[in-house]
N, C-alpha and C positions, 0 to 999 in steps of 0.2 A: 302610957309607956314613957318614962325619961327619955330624954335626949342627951345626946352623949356630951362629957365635960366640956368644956369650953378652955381647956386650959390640962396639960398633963405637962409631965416631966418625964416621956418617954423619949427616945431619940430617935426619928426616923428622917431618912434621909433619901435621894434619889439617882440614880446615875444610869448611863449606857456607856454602850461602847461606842467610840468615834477615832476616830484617824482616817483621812484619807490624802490620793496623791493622782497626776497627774489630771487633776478638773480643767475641763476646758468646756466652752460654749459652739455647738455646735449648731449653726440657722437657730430654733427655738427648744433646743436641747441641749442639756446638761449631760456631758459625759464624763466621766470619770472610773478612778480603783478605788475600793478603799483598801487601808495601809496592811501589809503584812502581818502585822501584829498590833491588832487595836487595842487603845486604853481604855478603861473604864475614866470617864465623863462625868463630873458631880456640879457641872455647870459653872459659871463668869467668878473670875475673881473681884469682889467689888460691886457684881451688874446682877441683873437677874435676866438669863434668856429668853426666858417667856415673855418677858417686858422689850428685849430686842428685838425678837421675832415680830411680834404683833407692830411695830415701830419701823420693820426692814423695809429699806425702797423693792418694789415688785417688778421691774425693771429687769431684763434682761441682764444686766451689767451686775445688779443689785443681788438678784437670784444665784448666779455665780460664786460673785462674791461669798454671799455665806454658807454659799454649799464648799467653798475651799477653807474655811473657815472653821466651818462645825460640822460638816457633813452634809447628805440626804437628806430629808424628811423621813418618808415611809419606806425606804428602803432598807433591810437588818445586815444590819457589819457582818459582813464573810469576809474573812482574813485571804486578803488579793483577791477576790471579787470585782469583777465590771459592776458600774451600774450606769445605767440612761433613763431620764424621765423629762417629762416637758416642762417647761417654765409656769406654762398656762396653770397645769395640775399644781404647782407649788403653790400659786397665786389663788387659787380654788383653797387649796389647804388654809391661807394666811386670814382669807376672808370669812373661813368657817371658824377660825380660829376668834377671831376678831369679832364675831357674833355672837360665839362662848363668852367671851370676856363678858360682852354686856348684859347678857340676860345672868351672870355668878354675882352684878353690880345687883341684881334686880333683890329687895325686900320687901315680902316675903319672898318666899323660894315661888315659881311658876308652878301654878297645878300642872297634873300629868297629860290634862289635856289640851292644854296651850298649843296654840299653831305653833307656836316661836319654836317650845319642846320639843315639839315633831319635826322643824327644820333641824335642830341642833343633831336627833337622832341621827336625819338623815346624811348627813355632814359628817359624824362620826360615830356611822354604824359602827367600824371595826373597833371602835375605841371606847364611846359611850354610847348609853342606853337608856330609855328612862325607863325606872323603876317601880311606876307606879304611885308614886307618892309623893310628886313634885319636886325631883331631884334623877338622878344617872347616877348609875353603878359603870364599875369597870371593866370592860370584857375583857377578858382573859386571851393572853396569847400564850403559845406554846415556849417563844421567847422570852417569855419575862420570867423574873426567879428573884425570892425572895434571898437575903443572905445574912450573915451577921457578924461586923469586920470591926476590931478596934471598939468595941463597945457602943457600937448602934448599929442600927434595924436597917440594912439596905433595902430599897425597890428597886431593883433593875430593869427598865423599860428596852423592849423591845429593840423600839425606837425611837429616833429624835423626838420622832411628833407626838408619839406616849409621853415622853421625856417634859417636853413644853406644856403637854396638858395638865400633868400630875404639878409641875412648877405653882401653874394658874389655882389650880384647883386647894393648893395647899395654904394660899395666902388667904387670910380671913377676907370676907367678899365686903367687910367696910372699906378695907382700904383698896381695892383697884378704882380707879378714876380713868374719865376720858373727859381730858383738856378742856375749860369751856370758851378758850379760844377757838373758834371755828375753822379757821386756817392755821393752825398748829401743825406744822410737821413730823411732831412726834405725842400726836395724842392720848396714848393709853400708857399709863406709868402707877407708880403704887403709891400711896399718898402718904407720906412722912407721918401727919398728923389726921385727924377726921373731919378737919375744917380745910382744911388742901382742897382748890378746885382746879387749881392749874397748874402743870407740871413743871414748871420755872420761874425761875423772876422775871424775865423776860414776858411772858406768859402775863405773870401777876402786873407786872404794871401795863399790860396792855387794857388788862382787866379793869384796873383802877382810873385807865383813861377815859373807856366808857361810861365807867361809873360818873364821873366827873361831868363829861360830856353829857349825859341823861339829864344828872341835877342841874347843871346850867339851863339847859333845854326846858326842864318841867317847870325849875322855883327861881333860876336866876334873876328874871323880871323883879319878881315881887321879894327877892333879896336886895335889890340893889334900890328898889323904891325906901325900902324900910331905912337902910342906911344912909341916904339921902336926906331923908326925914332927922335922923338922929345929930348928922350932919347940921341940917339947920339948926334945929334945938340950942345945941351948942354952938353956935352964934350969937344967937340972942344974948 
């Protein structure tokens, strides 16, 4: 059986609805409306959300913040709609989210019967599934709707959190990276080029310091003998 192009010239694109208003932090709750009349959402001018999400401080302060921002996760835009959910749950979402990222890193694809697989299900019964074949299909919600505006293919996700996973899922799995700076604050970013291993210059020269510090450490000795040597040489 082929496997599908690797390359098309079809347009498809993703979006929800978002707006909301009055968020506020309540003890370890999120409460808020969303807006009277939500827009349709096709994601960061510039950024990629998926990439912010997986990157958001999980922080009380943090979780707020970009729920006044961008919205809920898993809750679906009702036009002036309550919503309340726990920070905890969000932080549950971000690290399930966050385990997606690595195992989409993983080549090949993970058999169907990978533990890893079975956590990701479990993480994202309502959203993914595995399919049997070392990969997840998308379960279908009643909210989601296909459209077709200005000449490309919309996805309308539910919600945010369909939103973020379809973002992840779309970029080829060479390029997502996690940082091989170990204390990196912002670890998981998409990688410009296929040799990208750290998400910044920052990042990169911390990188090249270690490097440096190793070779000093392993051959510096026996570099500095040999130059010593050539030193004398020329003397004579």
């Amino acid at each position: 059986m082929k496997s599908a192009p690797a390359h098309s010239i079809q347009r498809v694109s993703f979006c929800t609805l978002a707006g909301v208003e009055s968020v506020r932090l309540e003890g370890e709750e999120i409460v808020g409306r969303f807006a009277s009349n939500p827009k349709p959402f096709y994601g960061m001018k510039g950024k990629r959300l998926f990439e912010e999400f997986a990157n958001w401080p999980s922080d009380p302060a943090g979780v707020l913040r970009f729920t006044r921002r961008f919205g809920p996760l898993a809750e679906k835009p009702d036009a002036g709609s309550a919503f309340r959910f726990r920070c905890d749950a969000w932080r549950d979402d971000q690290e399930g989210f966050r385990l997606l990222w690595g195992l989409v890193q993983i080549e090949p694809p993970l058999p169907s019967t990978s533990s890893w697989g079975k956590r990701v299900g479990d993480v994202f019964d309502e959203v993914l599934r595995f399919d049997g074949a070392g990969g997840w299909h998308l379960v279908a919600d009643p909210g989601d709707a296909w459209r077709y505006v200005n000449g490309a293919l919309i996805y309308n996700a539910a919600t945010l959190f369909r939103f973020v996973v379809l973002e992840l899922l779309s970029v080829p799995h060479g390029r997502l990276r996690t940082c091989a700076r170990p204390d990196c604050p912002h670890p998981h970013f998409v990688a410009r080029h296929l040799n990208q291993n750290y998400c910044s210059e920052p990042c990169a020269a911390w990188g090249q310091s270690q490097w440096k510090r190793k070779w000093w450490g392993e051959r510096g000795q026996e570099w500095r003998k040999r130059r010593t040597k050539r030193s004398q040489r020329k003397r004579r």
